[in-house]
C-alpha positions in Angstrom: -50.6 1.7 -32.2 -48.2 1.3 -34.9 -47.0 4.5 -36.4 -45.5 4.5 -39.7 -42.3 6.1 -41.1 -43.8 8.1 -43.7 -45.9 10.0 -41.1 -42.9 12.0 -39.4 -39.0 13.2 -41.3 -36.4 11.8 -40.7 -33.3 14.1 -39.7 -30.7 14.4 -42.3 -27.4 12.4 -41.9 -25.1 15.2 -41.1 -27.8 16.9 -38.8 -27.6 13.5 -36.2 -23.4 13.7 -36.3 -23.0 17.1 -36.2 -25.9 18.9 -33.3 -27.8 17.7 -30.6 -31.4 17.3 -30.5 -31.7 19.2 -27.0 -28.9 20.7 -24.7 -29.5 22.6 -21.7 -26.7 24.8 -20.3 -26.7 26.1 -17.2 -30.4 26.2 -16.0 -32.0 27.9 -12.9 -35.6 28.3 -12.5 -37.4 29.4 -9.0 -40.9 29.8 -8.1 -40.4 32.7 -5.2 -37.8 31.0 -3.0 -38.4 27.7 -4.2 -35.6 26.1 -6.6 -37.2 24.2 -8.7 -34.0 23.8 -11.3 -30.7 23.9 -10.0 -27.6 24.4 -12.7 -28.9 22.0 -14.6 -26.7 20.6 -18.1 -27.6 17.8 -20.6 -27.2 17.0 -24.3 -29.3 14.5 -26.1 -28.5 12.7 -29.1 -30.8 12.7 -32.0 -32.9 9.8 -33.1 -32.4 8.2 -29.6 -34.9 7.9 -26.6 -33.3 9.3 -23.8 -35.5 9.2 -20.1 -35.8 12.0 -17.7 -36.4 9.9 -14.7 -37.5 11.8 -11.1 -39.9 11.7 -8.4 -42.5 14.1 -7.4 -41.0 17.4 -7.1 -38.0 16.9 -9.2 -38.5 19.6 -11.3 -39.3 17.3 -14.4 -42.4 19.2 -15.5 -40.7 22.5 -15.0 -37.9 21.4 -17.7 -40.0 21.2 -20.1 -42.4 24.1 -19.4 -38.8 25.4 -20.0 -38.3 23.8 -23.4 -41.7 24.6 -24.6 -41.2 28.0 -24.3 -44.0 28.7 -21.4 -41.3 29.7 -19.2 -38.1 31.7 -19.2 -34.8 30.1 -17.6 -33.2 32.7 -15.1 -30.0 31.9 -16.2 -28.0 29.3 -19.4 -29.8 28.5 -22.9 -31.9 26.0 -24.2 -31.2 24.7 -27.7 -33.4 22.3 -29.8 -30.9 21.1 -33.0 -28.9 23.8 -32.4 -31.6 26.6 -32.4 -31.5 28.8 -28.6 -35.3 28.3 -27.3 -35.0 32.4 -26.7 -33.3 33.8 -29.4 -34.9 31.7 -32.2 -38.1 30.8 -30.8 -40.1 30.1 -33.9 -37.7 27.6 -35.5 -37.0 25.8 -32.5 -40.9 25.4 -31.4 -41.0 24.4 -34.8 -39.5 21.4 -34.6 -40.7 20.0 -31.1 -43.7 18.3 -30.4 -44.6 17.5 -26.7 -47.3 15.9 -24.8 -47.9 17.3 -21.3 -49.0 15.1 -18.1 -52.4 17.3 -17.8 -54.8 16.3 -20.4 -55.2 19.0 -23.1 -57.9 17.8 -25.8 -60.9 19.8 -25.4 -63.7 17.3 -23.9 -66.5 18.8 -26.0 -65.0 18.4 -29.6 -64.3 15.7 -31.3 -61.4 13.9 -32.1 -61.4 15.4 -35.9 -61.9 18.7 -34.7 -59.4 18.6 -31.8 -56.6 17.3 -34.5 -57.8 19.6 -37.4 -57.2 23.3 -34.5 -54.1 22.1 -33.6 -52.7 21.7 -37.2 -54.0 25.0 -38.1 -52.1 26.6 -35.2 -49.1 25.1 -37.0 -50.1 26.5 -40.7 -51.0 23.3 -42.3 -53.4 23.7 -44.6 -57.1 21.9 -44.6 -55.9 19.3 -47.2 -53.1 17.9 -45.9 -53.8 17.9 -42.2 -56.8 15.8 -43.0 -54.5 13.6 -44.9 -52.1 13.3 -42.1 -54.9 12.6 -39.5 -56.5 10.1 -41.6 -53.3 8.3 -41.8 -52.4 8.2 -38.2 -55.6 7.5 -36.9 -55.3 4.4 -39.3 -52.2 3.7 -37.8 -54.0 3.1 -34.4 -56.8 1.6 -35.7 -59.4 4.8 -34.7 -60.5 6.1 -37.5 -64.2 4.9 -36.4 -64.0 7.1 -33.7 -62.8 10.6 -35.3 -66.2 12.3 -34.9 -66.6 11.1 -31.6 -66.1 13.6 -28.5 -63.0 13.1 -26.7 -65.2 12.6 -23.8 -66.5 9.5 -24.3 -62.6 7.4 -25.1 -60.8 6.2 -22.4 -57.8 7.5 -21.0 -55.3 5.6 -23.0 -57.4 6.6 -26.3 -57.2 10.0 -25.0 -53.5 10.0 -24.7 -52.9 7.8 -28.2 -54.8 11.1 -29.3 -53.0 13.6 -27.7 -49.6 11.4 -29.0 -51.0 11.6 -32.9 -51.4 15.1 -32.3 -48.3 16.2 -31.5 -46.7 14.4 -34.1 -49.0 16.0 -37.2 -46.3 19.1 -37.7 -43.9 16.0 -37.9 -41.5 17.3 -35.1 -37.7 16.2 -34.7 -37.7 16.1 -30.8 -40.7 14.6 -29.0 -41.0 15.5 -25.4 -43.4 13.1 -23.4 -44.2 14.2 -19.5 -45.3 11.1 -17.6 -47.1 9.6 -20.8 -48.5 6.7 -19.1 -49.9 8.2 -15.8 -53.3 6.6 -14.8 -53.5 4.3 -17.8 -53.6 0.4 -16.8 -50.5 -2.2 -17.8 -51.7 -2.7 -21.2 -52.1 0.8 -22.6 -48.8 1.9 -20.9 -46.5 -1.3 -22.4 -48.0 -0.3 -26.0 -47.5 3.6 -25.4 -44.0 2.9 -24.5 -43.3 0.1 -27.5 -44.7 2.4 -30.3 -42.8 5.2 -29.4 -39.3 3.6 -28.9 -40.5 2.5 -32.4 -40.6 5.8 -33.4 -37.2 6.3 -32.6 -35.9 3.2 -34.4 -38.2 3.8 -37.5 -38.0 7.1 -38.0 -35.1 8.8 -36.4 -37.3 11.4 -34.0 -35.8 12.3 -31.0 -37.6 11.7 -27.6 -37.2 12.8 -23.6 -39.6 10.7 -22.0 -39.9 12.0 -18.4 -41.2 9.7 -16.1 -41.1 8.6 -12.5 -41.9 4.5 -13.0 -38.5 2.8 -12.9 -39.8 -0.1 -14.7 -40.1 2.0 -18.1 -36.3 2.6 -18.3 -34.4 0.6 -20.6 -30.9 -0.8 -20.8 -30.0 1.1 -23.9 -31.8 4.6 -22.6 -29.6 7.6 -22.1 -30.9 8.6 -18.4 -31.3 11.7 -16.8 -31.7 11.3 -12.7 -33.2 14.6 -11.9 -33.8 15.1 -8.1 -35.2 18.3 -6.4 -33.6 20.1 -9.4 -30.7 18.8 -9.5 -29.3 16.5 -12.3 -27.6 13.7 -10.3 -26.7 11.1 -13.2 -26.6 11.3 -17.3 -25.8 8.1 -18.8 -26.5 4.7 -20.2 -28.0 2.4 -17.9 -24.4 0.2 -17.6 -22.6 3.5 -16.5 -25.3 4.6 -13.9 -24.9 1.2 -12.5 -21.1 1.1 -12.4 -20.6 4.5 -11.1 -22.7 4.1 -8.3 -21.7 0.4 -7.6 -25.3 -0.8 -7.7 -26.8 -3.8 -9.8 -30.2 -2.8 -10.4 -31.5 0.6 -11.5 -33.7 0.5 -9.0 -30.8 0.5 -6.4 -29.1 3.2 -8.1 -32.0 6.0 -8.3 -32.1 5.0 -4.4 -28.4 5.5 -4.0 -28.2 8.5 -5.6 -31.7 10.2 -4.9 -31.9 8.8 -1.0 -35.3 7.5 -1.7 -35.9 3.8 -0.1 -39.7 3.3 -0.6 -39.9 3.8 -4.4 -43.5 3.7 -4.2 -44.0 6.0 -1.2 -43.1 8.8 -3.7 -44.5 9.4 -7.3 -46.8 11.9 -9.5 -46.3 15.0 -11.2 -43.2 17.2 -10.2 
C-alpha cells in the first residue's frame, strides 16, 4: 500500500509550530464504578506518529471513543489543533479520521459503495469522492476489487479499506485502535510502513494505539497507558533512561508490573 501525498493536506507551517494536533487535559471517564481513565494529560505534535501503547483494559479504546466524540469526559477538555472536542465539535471531527479495532464496513456492500456512504456523510460531492477513491484504491493496487463485497477480502484487505476510508475527507490527525489485530506478519509490517509514511510524506498526524511492543519505534513519542492511568509520555530514549531499563520491553514491564507480555493483550 503506498499512499500518495496528493491524497491527504498537508498542515500549514505555522499550524505544526504553533498548536498541537491532540491534547488531553485532565481526563476521567467511568463505566459505574469502574475507572476506566484516570486524570489523564498528553499533547501530540503534528505530523509525527506518536503510539498509545497498553494492555487489555488500559483504557486505550475508551480515549478514543473520547476523541471521536461517542463519549463525554467527566471532567478536562479534549482539543484536536486547538479546537475543544465539546465546544466545537463540528470542526474538530472535521479534521480527524480514525479507524476503530471492531470492523465497521458493512459486509453486504461493496467496496465502492462502502467508500462512496462514508464520503457523503462528510459532504463530498459524487465527483470528487469517486475521484479520491479511485486514486487510493490505485494506491493499494485494488481497484479490481471495488465492486466486490467486503465479504469476500481478507482481513488485511478489509482493514487497507477501512484505512483508505478514513483518509477520503483528508483528515489532519489519524487515530488507529489496534490496526493490525488478527492480521498475519506480512499485512501488519506493511500497515505499519505505509502509515509512518504518511506521516513523513504528508505531514498527518497519527496515535496508533496498540498493545504489540514490537510496533514501537525508536523515534515514536509513547504513551504507556495502564488501567487508566498514563504512566510514561516520551521518546523511546527517555522511557528507557527514566526507568533505567535497556529495552522497551523491560520498561512497559517496569512501569506497568506486567512480566508475561504475552499472558496479557486484546482490546481494552
Amino acid at each position: 500500500m503506498k499512499l500518495q501525498s496528493r491524497l491527504t493536506e498537508t498542515p500549514r507551517n505555522e499550524e505544526r509550530a504553533a498548536v498541537a494536533a491532540l491534547e488531553l487535559e485532565s481526563i476521567n471517564y467511568s463505566y459505574g464504578q469502574r475507572k476506566a481513565l484516570d486524570d489523564v494529560s498528553f499533547s501530540i505534535e503534528p505530523s509525527r506518529f506518536s503510539v498509545l501503547l497498553g494492555l487489555n483494559g488500559a483504557g486505550k479504546t475508551t480515549l478514543f471513543s473520547l476523541v471521536s466524540h461517542l463519549f463525554s469526559p467527566r471532567t478536562g477538555r479534549i482539543r484536536v489543533f486547538g479546537q475543544d472536542i465539546n465546544r466545537n465539535s463540528g470542526p474538530a471531527l472535521r479534521r480527524l479520521g480514525i479507524v476503530f479495532q471492531a470492523r465497521t464496513l458493512d459486509l453486504d456492500l461493496s467496496v465502492r459503495q462502502n467508500l462512496l456512504y462514508h464520503a457523503s456523510l462528510h459532504g463530498i460531492g459524487a465527483r470528487v469522492a469517486r475521484q479520491r477513491i479511485d486514486e487510493l484504491l490505485q494506491s493499494i493496487d485494488m481497484t479490481d476489487r471495488i465492486e466486490e463485497k467486503v465479504r469476500g477480502l481478507s482481513g488485511g484487505q478489509i482493514r487497507r479499506i477501512e484505512i483508505i476510508r478514513a483518509l477520503l475527507h483528508r483528515p489532519s490527525l489519524l487515530l488507529l485502535d489496534e490496526a493490525t489485530v488478527g492480521l498475519d506478519i506480512k499485512s501488519r509490517a506493511t500497515i505499519l510502513k505505509d502509515i509512518r509514511a504518511l506521516v513523513q510524506q504528508n505531514g498527518i498526524s497519527v496515535l496508533w494505539a496498540t498493545h504489540l511492543i514490537d510496533e514501537v519505534g525508536q523515534a515514536d513519542q509513547v504513551l504507556v497507558l495502564d488501567k487508566g492511568r498514563l504512566v510514561a509520555d516520551g521518546q523511546v530514549s527517555a522511557i528507557l533512561s527514566e526507568t533505567g531499563t535497556e529495552t522497551i520491553n523491560q520498561a512497559f514491564s517496569k512501569l506497568t508490573g506486567i512480566t508475561d507480555l504475552n499472558a496479557r493483550g486484546g482490546r481494552s
